[in-house]
N, C-alpha and C positions, 0 to 999 in steps of 0.2 A: 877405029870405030869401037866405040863401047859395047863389051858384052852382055848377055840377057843379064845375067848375074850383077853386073855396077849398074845395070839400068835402075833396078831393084832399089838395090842398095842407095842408089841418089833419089829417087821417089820417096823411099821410106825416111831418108833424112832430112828431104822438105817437108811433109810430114809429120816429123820430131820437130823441126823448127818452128812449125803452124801452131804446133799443141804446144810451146814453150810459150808462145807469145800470148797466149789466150791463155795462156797459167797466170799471170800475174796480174793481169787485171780482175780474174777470177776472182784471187784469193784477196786483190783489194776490196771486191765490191764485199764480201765476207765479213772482210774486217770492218767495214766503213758499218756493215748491217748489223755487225757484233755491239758495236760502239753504240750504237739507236737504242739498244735494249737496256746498255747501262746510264745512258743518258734518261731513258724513262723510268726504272730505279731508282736514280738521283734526286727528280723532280716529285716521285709518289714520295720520297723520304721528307724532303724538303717540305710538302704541300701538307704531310700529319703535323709535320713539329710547327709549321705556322700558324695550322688551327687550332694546334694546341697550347700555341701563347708563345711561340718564338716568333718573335718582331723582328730581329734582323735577319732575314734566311741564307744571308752569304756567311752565316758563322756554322748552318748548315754546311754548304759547298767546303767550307774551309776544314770543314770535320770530315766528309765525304768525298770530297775530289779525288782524292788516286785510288781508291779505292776499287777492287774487279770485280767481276760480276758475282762469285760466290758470299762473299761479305756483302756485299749491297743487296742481294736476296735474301740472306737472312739478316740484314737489318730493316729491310722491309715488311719480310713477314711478322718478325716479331712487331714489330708499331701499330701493324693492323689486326694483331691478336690483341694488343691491349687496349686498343684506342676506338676498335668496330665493336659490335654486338654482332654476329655473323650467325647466322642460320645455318644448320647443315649442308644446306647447298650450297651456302656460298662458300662455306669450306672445303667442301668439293672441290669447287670452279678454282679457287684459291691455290689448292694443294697440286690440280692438276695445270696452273697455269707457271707457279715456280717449281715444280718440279721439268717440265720443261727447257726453262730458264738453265736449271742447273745440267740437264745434258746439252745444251747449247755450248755453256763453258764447256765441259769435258770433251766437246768436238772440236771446241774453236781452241785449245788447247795442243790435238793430236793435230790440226791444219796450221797454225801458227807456229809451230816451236818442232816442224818436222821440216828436214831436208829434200824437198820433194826435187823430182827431175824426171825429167822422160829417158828411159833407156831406149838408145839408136839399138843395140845389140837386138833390144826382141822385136820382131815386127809384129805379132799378134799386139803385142800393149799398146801398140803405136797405131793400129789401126781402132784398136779397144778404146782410144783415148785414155789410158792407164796411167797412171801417176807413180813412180816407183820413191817410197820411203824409205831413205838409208842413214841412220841416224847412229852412226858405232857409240861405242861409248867401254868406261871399265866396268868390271863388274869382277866379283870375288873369285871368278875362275879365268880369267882374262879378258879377253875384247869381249863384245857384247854387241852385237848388230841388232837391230829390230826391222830387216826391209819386211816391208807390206805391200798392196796394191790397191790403189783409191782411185777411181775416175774422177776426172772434171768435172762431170755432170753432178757425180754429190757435191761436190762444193759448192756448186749453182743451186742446188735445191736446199742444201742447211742452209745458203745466203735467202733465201725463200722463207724457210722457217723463223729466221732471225727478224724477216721484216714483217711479217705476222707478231710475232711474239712482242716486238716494239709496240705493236698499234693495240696489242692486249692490255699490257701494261699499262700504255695511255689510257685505253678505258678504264680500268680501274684507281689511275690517276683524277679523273673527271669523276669518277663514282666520289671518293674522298673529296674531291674540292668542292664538289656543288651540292655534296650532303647526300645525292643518290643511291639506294639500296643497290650495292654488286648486283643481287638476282636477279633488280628491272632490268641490266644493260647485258647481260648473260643467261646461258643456258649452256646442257652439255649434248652435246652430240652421240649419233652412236656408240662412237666407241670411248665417250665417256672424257672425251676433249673440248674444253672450253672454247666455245666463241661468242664474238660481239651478236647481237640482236642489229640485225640493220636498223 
């Protein structure tokens, strides 16, 4: 008969195994919402250089395809500084909606390109739903660890952020393509954060 102790111990590793399995689809939906916001990037880049007399727009894509989200936000912003007439507001709304953009990359960054795993060893993380970041590496005095601890649930809610920030982007995709003032389709909120106008 199993003692109180492996009882434990086999609880807490189904568990570990629950939270593993709802890790990867996590951090796909993440990715898959990362990708919406470079995809609307592409298409606001695409949508200045057409109005502005490029005819074929796949030599756009063909210029812009690999390209990550940090370069596709500053080559977005710049086209809409030279190509709009913007208002203070709209620079506002503007500045506060790729500034965004660009902690989006630096999150989806430290989520994509970290080793995440559940450690069986703690049970508090494992009930925390805890993500343990263990990523060694060299460095000028030897090894070099970086562990952290990240819950599942932020990576649910940045995947949140990402799909917001896509549908921002879109509008000011449609503000360019149909000639639209940014400040009819926007305002800024309390805390000085851009949203759509229903």
């Amino acid at each position: 008969m199993p003692s109180e102790q492996n009882k434990e111990w086999l609880s807490l590793r189904r568990k570990a195994e629950a939270l593993s399995k709802s890790l990867y689809p996590t951090i796909g939906e993440f990715a898959v919402a990362f990708e919406a916001v470079c995809y609307a990037l592409r298409m606001g880049i695409a949508d200045i250089l057409e109005k502005n007399g490029l005819r074929n727009t796949k030599l756009a894509y063909i210029i812009i395809g690999d390209l990550t989200i940090f370069p596709l936000q500053s080559i977005y912003r710049a086209l809409l500084a030279e190509t709009q007439q913007l208002s203070p507001l709209e620079k506002k709304i503007l500045d506060n909606i790729f500034k965004r953009v660009s902690q989006l990359g630096e999150k989806r960054n430290r989520i994509i390109h970290s080793a995440w795993f559940i450690d069986y060893k703690n049970p508090k993380d494992i009930k925390e739903g805890l993500l343990t970041q263990d990523k060694p590496g060299p460095s000028k005095r030897g090894a070099k660890e970086s562990p952290s601890k990240f819950p599942i649930r932020t990576i649910k809610e940045i995947a949140g952020q990402a799909h917001i920030l896509s549908a921002l982007v879109h509008e000011v995709n449609i503000c360019i393509y149909t000639g639209t003032r940014i400040g009819s389709r926007f305002s800024l909120d309390s805390k000085g954060n851009a949203v759509a106008k229903g």
